[in-house]
N, C-alpha and C positions, 0 to 999 in steps of 0.2 A: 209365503206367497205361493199362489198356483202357476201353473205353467198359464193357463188364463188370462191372467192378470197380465203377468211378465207379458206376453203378445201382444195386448192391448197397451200396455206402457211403451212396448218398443213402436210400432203403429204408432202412438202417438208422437213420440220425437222423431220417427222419421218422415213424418206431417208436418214437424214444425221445422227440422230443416230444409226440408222440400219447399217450404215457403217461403224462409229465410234466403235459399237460394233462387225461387223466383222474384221477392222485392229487389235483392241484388241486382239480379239482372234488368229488371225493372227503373233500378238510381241508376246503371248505367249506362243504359242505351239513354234514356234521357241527357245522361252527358254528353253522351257521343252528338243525339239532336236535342240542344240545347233551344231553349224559348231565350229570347233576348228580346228587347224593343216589343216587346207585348204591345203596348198603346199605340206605338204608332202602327204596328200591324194591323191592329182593330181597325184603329181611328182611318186609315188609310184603303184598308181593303174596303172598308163599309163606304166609304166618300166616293171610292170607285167602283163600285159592284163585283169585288171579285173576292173568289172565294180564300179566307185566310190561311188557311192550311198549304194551297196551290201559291202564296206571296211566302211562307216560312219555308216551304220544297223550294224553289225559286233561290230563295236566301240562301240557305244551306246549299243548295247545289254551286251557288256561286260563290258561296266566301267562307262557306260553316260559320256564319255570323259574325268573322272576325272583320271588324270596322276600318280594320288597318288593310286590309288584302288589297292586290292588286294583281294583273294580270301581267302575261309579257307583251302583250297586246296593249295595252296602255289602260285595259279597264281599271276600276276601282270603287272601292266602298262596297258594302254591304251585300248590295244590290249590282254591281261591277255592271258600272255606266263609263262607257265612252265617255270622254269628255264630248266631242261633238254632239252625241247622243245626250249627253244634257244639255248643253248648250241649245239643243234643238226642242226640248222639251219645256225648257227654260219660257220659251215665245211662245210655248202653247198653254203653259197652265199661268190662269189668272190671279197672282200671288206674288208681288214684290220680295217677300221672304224666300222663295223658290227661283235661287240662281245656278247656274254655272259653277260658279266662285267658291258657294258654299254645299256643295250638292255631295259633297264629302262625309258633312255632317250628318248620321245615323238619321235623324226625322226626316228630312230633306232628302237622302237619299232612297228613304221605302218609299215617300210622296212620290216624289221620282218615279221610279222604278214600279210603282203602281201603276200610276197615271200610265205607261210606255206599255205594262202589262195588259192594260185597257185598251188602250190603243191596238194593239197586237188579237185579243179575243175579237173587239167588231171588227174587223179585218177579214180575221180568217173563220172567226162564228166555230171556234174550237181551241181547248185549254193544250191538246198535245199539240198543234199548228201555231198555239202561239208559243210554246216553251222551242218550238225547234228556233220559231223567229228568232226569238231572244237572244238565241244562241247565235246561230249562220247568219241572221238578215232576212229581212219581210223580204226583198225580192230574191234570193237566194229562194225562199221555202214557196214565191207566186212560181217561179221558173220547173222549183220540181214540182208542182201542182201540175203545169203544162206539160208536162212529160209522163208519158202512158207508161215510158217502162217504171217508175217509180209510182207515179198514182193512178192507176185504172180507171177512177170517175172523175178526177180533178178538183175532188174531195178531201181526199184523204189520202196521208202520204204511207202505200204500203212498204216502202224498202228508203227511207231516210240514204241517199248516196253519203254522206260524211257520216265518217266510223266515228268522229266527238261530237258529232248531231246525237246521229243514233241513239251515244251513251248519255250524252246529259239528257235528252229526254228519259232517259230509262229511267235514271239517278233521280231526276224530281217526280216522275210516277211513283217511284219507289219511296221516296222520302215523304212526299205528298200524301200515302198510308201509313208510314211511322207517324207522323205530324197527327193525323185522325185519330192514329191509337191511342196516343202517349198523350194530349194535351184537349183541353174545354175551351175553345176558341169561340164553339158557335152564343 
């Protein structure tokens, strides 16, 4: 064998573990953001006009998809809805299947939690103004709209005041590009 060879042979296997170690990293970070509820994400995002990727950041930031989560706050499911906050949501979407009661349940709660996301975009007519909603409260994020030290056009919130505003919007910006990379939603 020539030295030739030998070079292009090593080259070769260290091509294929270089690969072998990027699908790894590839099955895993999909672990880490896992797809769960595919259909009702579809079925749900599309019924409300929002974008699916920005409902699985959303999801993940709030429960990493675990159907069981809960807050100390009293949130919960998927989607970590208030109880009142479904309750409320409950009077607003036209769907006897969509209560309160059962808003625990994975379908019911991405409906949910859509519909509330929807709610939140015409509102504030912006995906980062509604993810701070989501988090602090629509009039928590009208109040720092009002306030120039925080938003200069009363547009756009340039200094988010809560340090776990701040981060969860950052966490579902951030997830909301893993989500684009990793998954065929459109």
């Amino acid at each position: 064998m020539t030295r030739r060879s030998g070079g292009v042979k090593a080259l070769i296997v260290i091509l294929i573990i270089l690969l072998a170690l990027l699908a790894a990293g590839y099955a895993a970070v999909r672990i880490y953001f896992p797809l769960r509820y595919e259909d009702s994400v579809r079925q749900y995002s599309e019924k409300y006009g929002i974008d699916p990727y920005f409902v699985c950041a959303v999801i993940w930031t709030e429960s990493k998809f675990d159907v069981h989560a809960s807050s100390r706050a009293g949130a919960q499911g998927l989607m970590q809805l208030m109880p009142e906050t479904a309750a409320w949501i409950e009077k607003k979407i036209d769907d006897e299947r969509v209560t309160a009661e059962n808003s625990l349940e994975p379908d019911i709660n991405i409906e949910m939690g859509c519909w509330y996301l929807r709610y939140l975009m015409d509102m504030f007519d912006d995906s980062e103004l509604a993810a701070a909603a989501y988090n602090a409260g629509q009039n928590k994020v009208k109040e720092w709209l009002d306030n120039r030290e925080v938003s200069r056009d009363g547009e756009v919130l340039h200094d988010i005041p809560y340090e776990e505003t701040r981060n969860y919007v950052k966490r579902v910006d951030d997830a909301y590009e893993v989500y684009k990379f990793l998954y065929n939603l459109d």
